[in-house]
Every structure is written in C-alpha cells, then in structure tokens.
C-alpha positions, 0 to 999 in steps of 0.5 A: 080668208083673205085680209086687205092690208090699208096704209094710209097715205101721209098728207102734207098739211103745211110748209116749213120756209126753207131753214127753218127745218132741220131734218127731212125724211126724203126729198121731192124734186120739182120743177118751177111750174111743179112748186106752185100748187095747193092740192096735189099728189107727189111721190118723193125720191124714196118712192112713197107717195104723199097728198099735199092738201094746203089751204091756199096755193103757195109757190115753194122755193127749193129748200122749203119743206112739206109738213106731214100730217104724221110728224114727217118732214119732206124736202123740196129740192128745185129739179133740173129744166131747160132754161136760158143762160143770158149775158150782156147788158143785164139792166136792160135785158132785165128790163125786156124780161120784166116788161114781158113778165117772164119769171127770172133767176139774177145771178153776178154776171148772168139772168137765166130765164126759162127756155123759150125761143121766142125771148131767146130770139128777142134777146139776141137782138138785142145784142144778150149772149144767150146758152141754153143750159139744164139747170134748176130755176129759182126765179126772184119773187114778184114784188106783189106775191111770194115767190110768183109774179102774181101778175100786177093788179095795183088795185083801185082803178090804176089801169095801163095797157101793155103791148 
C-alpha cells in the first residue's frame, strides 16, 4: 500500500510596504516587469515555490515583502537587468524620457532607464553619455499609480495627442 504525501503550497495573500517587516523567511528576486503582478506563481531563493493571489495588481518595490497565508514573510529584492547609465543634462534628458513614458531610476549625477537601443540612440543625440550597465532598476513611481506609470488618463474629457 502506497501513501501520497501532499504539501500545501503556501499562498501569498498580502504585501507588507518595504520597512514595515522585520523578518523574512527567504527572498524572491524580480526584475521590473516581474513586480508587477496580481496572481502568479514564484519560487524563492531557497528553492520553495509559493502562489501569489492578490486582490488587485500591485507593483512592488525592492525591499516590500509577500505576506503568507501560513504566517511566513518572503522578501522582495530588485534583480539585476540590462539597463542604461545616462549622463548629461539630466533636466532635459529627463524630460525626452518623460515625454516617451519610459520608466526612470533618478539618481545625484545620473538617469538609468531600461535597456533600449532606440532611446539610447535618441539620447545620444541629444548629446547624454550613455553606459550600458547590469543592475537593479527601481524606477520612481508615476505621479498617478503607485510605483508604475499607469499611463496619464486625467479624467473627464482632457484629451492631447502625443507624437
């Protein structure tokens, strides 16, 4: 006679903000287009698989946390991408990364934006010193969502047309 051993896969039910954990049983790494999400399944660092069953999408930041159904909490770290190191007149290179949505990092003396060619040609004539690098990307958050640029919908009939 032969018995089947089940074990419940663990079901991530909540997020906790980043630094308002304190302990985590392991650590899930994702990249920018990975964090944004609503039901999915993920394995962590240690190896274990785990659901994730929110009630709506969120975009997770790199240190929030994933709230388990059995008590556990899992880490969100940001993983490593191929993204642009951009340098130069940072208002107005801002500004051309704005204008074509493109999510964007701000850091004292540099943008990092996700690596494209098309944008990184654009910035270069525009005169940017752009580096491809590897690193995590934790863009700002869009002035209307929480983390993601949600696009710009302002709501009753404003409308203008982009290029």
């Amino acid at each position: 006679m032969s018995t089947t051993t089940t074990t419940a896969t663990a079901t991530a039910i909540a997020i906790h903000p980043a630094g308002s954990w304190s302990v985590a049983a392991d650590t899930v790494l994702l990249d920018y287009e990975s964090r944004f999400l609503r039901r999915k399944r993920l394995r962590a660092q240690g190896g274990e698989s785990f659901l994730v069953d929110l009630p709506e999408t969120v975009s997770l930041g790199d240190g929030d946390a994933f709230a388990l159904d059995d008590g556990r909490t899992i880490a969100v770290r940001a993983a490593a991408e191929a993204v642009l190191v951009v340098r130069g007149d940072l208002a107005r290179l801002a500004w051309h990364i704005g204008n074509r949505h493109t999510p964007c990092q701000i850091g004292d003396d540099h943008l990092v934006i996700r690596a494209d060619h098309v944008l990184e040609s654009m910035l270069r004539r525009l005169g940017a010193q752009v580096a491809p690098a590897t690193a995590p990307f934790t863009p700002e958050g869009g002035a209307y969502g929480h983390g993601r640029t949600m696009g710009h919908d302002h709501g009753h009939d404003h409308k203008h047309a982009h290029p």
